[in-house]
N, C-alpha and C positions, 0 to 999 in steps of 0.2 A: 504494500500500500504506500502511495505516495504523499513526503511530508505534506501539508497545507500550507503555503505562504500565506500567513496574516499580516503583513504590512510590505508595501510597494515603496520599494529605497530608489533614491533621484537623489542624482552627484550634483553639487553645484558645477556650474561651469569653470570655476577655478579649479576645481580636482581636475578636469577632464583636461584643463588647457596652462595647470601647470604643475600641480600635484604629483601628476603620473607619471611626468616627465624628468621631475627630480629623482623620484624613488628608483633603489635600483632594481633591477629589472624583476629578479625573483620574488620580491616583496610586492612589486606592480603583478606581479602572476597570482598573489592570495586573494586580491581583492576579490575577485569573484566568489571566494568561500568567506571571505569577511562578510559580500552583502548577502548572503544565504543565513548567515547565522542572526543580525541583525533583522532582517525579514522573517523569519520566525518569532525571535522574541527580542526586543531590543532595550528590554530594562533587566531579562536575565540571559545572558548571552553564555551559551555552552562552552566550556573550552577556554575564552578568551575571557580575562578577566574587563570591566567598566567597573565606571561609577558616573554619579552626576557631580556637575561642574558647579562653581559657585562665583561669585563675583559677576562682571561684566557677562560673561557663559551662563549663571543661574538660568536652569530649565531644560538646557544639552545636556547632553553624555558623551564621554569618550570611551572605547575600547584601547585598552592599555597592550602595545603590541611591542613585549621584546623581540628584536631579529637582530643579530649578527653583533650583539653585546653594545645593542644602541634603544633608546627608548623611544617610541613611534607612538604617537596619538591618532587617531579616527576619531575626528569629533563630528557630532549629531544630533540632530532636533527631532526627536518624536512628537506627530502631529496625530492623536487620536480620534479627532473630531476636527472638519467633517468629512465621513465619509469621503473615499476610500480611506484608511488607516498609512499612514504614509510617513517614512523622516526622509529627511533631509541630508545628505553630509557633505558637510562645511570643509573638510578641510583634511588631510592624511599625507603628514611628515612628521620629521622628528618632533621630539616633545616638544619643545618651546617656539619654535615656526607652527607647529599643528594649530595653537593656541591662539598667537597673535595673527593668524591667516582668519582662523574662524571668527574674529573680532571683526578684523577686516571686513568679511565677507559677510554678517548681521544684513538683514537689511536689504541684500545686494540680490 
């Protein structure tokens, strides 16, 4: 029987046009399992450790992704209402660019 996707994940257009371009290549090849797991459950994410954000972020999430002895943020807006069930991701680099991109990117 096949999983059920409950929430529809949409890259901002900065992941797609600079995010993806940064990362390096094998970390740009998870992303397709990162938005599978996210699309399932994206306040308890299997495998990959989140939490929610606070400050200027209060109401995001990041999924916490170590690779290659470096710290990688996936940060995200869960939009429950309305209809479809949908987030967002703002933003997927290392820790402290993940953060101030998603700032950037509020809004945008």
């Amino acid at each position: 029987m096949a999983t059920k996707i409950r929430y529809k994940v949409q890259l901002h257009r900065g992941v797609t046009q600079q995010d993806l371009l940064d990362l390096p290549a094998l970390l740009r090849e998870d992303l397709p399992r990162y938005q599978q797991i996210l699309s399932l459950d994206p306040y308890k994410t299997r495998k990959v450790p989140s939490h929610g954000l606070k400050g200027e972020l209060a109401g995001y999430r990041a999924l916490e992704i170590d690779w290659n002895r470096l710290a990688y943020r996936l940060v995200y807006r869960v939009y429950d209402t309305p209809a479809p069930r949908r987030l967002l991701v703002l933003s997927f680099a290392e820790h402290d660019p993940a953060y101030e991109r998603a700032i950037a990117r509020k809004g945008n």
